[in-house]
PyMOL CGO cylinders between C-alpha atoms (Angstrom):
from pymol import cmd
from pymol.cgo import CYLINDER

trace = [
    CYLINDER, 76.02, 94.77, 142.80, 77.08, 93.00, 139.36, 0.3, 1, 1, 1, 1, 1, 1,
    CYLINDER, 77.08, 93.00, 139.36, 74.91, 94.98, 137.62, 0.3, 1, 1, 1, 1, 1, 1,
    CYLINDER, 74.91, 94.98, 137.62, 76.68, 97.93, 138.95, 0.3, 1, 1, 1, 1, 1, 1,
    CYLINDER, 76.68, 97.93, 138.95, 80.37, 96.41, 138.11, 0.3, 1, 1, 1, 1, 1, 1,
    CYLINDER, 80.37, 96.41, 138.11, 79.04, 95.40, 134.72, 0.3, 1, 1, 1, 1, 1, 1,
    CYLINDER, 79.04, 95.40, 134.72, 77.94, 99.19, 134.00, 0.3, 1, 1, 1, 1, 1, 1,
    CYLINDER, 77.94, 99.19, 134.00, 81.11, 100.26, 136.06, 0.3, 1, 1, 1, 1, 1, 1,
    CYLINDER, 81.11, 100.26, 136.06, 83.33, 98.21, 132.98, 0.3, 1, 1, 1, 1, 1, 1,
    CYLINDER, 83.33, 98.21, 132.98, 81.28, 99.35, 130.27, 0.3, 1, 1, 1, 1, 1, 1,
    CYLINDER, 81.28, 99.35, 130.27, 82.13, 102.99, 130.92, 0.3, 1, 1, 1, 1, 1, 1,
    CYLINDER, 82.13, 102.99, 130.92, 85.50, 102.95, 131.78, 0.3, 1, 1, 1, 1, 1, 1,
    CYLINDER, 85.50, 102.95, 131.78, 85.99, 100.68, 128.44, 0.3, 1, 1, 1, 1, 1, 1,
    CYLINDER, 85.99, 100.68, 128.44, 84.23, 103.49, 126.69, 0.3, 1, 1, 1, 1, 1, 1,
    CYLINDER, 84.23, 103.49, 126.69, 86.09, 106.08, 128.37, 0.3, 1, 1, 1, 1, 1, 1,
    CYLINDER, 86.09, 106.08, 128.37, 89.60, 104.14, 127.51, 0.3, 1, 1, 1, 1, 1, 1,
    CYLINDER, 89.60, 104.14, 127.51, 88.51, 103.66, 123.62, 0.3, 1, 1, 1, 1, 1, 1,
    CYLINDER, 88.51, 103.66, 123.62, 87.09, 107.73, 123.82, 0.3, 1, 1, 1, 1, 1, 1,
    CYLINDER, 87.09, 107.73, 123.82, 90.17, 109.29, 124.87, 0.3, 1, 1, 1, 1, 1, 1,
    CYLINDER, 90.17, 109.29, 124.87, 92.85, 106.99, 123.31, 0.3, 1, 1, 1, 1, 1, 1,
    CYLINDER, 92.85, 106.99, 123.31, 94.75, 108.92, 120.63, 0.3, 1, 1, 1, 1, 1, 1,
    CYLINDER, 94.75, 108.92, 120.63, 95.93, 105.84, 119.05, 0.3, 1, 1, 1, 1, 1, 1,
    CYLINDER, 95.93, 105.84, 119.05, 92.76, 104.31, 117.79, 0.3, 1, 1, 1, 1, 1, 1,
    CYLINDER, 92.76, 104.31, 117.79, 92.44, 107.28, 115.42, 0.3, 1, 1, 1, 1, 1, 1,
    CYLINDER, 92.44, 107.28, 115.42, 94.30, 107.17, 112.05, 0.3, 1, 1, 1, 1, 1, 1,
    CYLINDER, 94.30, 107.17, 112.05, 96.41, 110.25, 111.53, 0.3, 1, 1, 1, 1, 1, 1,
    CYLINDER, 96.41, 110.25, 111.53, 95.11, 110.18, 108.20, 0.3, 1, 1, 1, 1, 1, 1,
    CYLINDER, 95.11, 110.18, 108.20, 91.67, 108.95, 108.00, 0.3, 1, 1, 1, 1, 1, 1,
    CYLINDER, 91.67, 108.95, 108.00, 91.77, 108.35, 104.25, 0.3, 1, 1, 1, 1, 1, 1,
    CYLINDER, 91.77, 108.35, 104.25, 94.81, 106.61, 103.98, 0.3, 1, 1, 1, 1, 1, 1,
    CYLINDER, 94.81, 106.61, 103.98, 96.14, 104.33, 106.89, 0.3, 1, 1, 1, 1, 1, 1,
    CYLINDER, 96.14, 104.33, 106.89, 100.02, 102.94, 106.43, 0.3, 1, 1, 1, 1, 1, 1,
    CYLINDER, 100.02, 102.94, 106.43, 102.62, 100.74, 108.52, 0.3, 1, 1, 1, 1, 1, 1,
    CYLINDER, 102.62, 100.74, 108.52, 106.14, 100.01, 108.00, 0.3, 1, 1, 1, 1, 1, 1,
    CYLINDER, 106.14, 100.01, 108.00, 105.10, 96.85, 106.31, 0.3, 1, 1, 1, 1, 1, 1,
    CYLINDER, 105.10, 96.85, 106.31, 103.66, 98.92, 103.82, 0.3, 1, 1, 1, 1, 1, 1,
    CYLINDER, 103.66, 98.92, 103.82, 100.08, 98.14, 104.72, 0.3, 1, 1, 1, 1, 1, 1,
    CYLINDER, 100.08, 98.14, 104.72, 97.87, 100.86, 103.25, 0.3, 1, 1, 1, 1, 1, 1,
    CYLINDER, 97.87, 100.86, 103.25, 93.91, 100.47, 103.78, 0.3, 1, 1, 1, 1, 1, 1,
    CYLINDER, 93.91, 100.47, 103.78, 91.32, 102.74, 101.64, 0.3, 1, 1, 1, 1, 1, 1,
    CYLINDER, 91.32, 102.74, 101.64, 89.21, 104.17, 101.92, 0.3, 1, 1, 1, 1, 1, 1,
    CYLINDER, 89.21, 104.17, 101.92, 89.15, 103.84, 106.23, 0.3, 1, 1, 1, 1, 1, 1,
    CYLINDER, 89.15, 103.84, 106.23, 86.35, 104.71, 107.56, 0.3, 1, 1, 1, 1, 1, 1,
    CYLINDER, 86.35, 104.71, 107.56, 84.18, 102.72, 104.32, 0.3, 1, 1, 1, 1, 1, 1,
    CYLINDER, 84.18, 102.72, 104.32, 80.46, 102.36, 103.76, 0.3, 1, 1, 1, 1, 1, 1,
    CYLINDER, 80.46, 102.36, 103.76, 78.80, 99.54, 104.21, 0.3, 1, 1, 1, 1, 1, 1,
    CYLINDER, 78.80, 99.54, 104.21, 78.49, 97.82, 100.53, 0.3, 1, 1, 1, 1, 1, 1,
    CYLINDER, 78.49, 97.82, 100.53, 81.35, 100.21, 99.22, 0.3, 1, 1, 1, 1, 1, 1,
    CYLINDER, 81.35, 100.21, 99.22, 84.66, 98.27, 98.09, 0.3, 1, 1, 1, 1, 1, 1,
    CYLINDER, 84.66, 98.27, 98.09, 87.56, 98.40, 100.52, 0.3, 1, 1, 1, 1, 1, 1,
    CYLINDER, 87.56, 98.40, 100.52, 91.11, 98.19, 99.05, 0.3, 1, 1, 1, 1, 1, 1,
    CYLINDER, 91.11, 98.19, 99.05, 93.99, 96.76, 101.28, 0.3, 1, 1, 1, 1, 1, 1,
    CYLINDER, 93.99, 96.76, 101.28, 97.26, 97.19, 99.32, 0.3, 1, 1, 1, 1, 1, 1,
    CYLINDER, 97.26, 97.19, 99.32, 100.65, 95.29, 100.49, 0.3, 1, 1, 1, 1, 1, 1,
    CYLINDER, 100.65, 95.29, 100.49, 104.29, 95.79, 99.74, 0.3, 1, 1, 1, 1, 1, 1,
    CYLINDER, 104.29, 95.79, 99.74, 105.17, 92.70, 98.91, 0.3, 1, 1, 1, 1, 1, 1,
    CYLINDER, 105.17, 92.70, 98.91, 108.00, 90.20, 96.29, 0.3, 1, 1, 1, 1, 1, 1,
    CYLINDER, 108.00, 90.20, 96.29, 107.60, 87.76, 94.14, 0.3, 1, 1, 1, 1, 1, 1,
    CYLINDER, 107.60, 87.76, 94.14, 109.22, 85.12, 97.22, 0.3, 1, 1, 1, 1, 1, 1,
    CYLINDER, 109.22, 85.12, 97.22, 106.38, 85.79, 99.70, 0.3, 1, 1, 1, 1, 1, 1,
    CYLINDER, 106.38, 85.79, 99.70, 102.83, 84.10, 100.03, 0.3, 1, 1, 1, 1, 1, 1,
    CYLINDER, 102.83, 84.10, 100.03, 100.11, 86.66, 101.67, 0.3, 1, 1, 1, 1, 1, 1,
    CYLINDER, 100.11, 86.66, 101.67, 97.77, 86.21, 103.67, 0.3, 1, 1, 1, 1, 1, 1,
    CYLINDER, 97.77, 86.21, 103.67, 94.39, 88.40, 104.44, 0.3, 1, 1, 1, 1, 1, 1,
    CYLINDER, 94.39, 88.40, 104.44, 92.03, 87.79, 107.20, 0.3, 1, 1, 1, 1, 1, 1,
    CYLINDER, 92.03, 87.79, 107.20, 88.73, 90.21, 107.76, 0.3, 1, 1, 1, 1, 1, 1,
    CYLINDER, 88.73, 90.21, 107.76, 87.78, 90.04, 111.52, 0.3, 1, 1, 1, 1, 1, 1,
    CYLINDER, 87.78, 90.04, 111.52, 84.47, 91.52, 113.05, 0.3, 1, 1, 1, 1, 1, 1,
    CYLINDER, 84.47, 91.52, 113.05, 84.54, 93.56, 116.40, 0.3, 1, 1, 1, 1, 1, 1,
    CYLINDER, 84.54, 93.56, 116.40, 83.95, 90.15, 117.87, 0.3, 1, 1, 1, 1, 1, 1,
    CYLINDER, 83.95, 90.15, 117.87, 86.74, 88.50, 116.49, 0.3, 1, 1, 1, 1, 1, 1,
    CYLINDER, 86.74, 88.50, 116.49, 84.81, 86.51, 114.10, 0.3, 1, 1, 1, 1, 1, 1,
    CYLINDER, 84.81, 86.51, 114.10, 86.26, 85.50, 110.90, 0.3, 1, 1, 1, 1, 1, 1,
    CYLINDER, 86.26, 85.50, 110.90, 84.55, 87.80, 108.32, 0.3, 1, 1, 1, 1, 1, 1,
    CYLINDER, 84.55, 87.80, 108.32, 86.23, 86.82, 105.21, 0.3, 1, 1, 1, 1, 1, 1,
    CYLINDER, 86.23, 86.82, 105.21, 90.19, 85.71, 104.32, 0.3, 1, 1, 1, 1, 1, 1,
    CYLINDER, 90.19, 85.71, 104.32, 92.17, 85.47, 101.09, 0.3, 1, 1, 1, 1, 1, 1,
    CYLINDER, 92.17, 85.47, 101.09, 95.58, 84.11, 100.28, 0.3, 1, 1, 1, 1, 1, 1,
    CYLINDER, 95.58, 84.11, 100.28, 97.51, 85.31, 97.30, 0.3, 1, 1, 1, 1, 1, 1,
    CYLINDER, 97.51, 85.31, 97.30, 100.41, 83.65, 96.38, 0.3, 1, 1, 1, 1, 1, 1,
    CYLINDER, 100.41, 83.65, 96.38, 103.57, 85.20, 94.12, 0.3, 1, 1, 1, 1, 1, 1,
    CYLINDER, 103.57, 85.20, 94.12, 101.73, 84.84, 90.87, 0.3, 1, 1, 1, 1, 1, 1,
    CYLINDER, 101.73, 84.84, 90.87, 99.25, 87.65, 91.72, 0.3, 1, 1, 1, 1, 1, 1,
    CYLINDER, 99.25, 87.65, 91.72, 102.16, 90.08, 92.65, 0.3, 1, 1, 1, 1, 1, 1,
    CYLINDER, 102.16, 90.08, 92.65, 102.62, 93.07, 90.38, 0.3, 1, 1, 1, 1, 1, 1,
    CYLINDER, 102.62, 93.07, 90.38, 104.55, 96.24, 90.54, 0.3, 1, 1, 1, 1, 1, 1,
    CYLINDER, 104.55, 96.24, 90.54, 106.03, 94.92, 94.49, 0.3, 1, 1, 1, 1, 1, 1,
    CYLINDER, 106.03, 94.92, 94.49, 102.63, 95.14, 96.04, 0.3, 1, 1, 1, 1, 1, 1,
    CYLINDER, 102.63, 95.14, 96.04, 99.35, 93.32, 96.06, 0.3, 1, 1, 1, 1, 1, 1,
    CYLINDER, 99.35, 93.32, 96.06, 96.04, 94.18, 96.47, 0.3, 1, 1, 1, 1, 1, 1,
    CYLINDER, 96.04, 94.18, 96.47, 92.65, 93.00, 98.23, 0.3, 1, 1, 1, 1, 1, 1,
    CYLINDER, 92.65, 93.00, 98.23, 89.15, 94.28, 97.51, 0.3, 1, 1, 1, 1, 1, 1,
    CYLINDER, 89.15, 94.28, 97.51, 86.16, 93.49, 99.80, 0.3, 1, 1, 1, 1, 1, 1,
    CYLINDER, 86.16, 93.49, 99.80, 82.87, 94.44, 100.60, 0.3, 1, 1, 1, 1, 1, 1,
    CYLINDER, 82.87, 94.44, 100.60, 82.21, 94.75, 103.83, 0.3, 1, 1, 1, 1, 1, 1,
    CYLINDER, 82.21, 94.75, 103.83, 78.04, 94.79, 104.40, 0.3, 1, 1, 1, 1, 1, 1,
    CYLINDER, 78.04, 94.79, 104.40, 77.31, 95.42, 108.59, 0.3, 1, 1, 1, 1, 1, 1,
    CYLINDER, 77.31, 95.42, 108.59, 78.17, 98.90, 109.79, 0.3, 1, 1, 1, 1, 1, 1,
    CYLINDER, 78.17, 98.90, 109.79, 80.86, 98.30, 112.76, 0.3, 1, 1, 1, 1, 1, 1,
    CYLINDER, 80.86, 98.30, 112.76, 84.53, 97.72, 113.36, 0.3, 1, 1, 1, 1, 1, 1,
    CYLINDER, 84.53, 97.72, 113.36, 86.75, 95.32, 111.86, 0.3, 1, 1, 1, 1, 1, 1,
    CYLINDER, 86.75, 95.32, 111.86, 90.20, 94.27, 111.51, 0.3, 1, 1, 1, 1, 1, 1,
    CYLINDER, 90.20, 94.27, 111.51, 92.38, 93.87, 108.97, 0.3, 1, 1, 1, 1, 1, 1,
    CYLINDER, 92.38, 93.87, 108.97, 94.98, 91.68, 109.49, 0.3, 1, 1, 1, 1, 1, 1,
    CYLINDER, 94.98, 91.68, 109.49, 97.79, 90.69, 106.45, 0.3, 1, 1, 1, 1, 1, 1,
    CYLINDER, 97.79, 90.69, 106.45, 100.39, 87.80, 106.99, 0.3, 1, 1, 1, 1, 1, 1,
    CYLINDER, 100.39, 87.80, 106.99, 103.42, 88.10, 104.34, 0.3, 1, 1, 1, 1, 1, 1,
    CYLINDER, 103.42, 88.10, 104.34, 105.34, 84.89, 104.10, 0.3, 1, 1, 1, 1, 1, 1,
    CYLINDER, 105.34, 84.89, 104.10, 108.38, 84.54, 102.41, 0.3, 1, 1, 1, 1, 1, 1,
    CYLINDER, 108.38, 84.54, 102.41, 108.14, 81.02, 101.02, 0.3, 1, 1, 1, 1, 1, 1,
    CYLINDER, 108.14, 81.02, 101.02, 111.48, 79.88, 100.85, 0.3, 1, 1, 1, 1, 1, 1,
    CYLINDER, 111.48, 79.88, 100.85, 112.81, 80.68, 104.52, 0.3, 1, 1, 1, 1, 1, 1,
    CYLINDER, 112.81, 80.68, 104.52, 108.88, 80.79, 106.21, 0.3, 1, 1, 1, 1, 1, 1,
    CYLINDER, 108.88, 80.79, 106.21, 109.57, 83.84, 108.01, 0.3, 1, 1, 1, 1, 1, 1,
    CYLINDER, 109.57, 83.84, 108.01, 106.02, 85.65, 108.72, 0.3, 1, 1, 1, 1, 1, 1,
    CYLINDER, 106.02, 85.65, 108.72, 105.57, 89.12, 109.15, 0.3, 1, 1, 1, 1, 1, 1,
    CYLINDER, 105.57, 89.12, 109.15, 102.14, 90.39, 110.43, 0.3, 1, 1, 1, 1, 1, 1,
    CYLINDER, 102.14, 90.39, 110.43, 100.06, 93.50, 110.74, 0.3, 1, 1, 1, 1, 1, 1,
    CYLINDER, 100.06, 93.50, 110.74, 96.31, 94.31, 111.96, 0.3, 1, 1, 1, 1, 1, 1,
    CYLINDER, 96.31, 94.31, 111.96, 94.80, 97.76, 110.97, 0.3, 1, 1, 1, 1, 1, 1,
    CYLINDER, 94.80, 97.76, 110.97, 91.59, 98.98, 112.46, 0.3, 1, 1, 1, 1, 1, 1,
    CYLINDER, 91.59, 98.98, 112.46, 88.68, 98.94, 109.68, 0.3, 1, 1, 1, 1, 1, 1,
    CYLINDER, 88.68, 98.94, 109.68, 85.33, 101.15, 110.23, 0.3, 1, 1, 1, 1, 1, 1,
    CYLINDER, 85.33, 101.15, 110.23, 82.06, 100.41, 108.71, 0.3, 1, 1, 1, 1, 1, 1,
    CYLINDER, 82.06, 100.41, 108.71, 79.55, 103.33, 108.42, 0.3, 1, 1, 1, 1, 1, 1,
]
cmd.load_cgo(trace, "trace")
């Protein structure tokens, strides 16, 4: 009987993940929020470098955290307001197991603390 319920969860997860329109990226190539959050290329091979670009001022600190599908802390950066050019800020990784992964960028303004936050989806082929 739990193996049953166990298979029973396992398919209707799939089925739920399968038929959600809003795991897919309108644009595949290019994925952007209103935080100006902008991952390329999405999906990435494994070994291939993976920009994340950030809107972001000289007053905020940012923060980057990599996350694998099991919510296992891949890989983080933080970049503070020296690193800033042209308003945004870039990250580039290497990502090397084939999966899915989140993205997930903290901007901190450093002189009132305020944190804004945003996780993007990240595929590994």
């Amino acid at each position: 009987m739990k193996k049953l319920q166990h298979v029973f969860c396992i398919l209707l997860l799939i089925a739920t993940i399968t038929s959600s329109p809003s795991l897919y990226a309108q644009n595949p190539s290019v994925e952007e929020d209103v935080l100006g959050m902008e991952i390329f290329p999405n999906p990435v091979l494994n070994y291939q470098i993976l920009t994340i670009e950030v809107k972001a001022t000289k007053e905020e600190i940012v923060h980057f955290y990599i996350f694998d599908f099991a919510g296992k802390l891949v890989q983080q950066s933080i970049n503070n307001i020296a690193q800033i050019e042209n308003e945004s800020i870039q990250l580039k990784i290497q990502l090397e197991d084939e999966g899915l992964y989140f993205a997930k960028v903290v901007r901190e303004n450093k002189d009132t603390h305020y944190k804004t936050s945003c996780v993007k989806k990240v595929y590994v082929r």
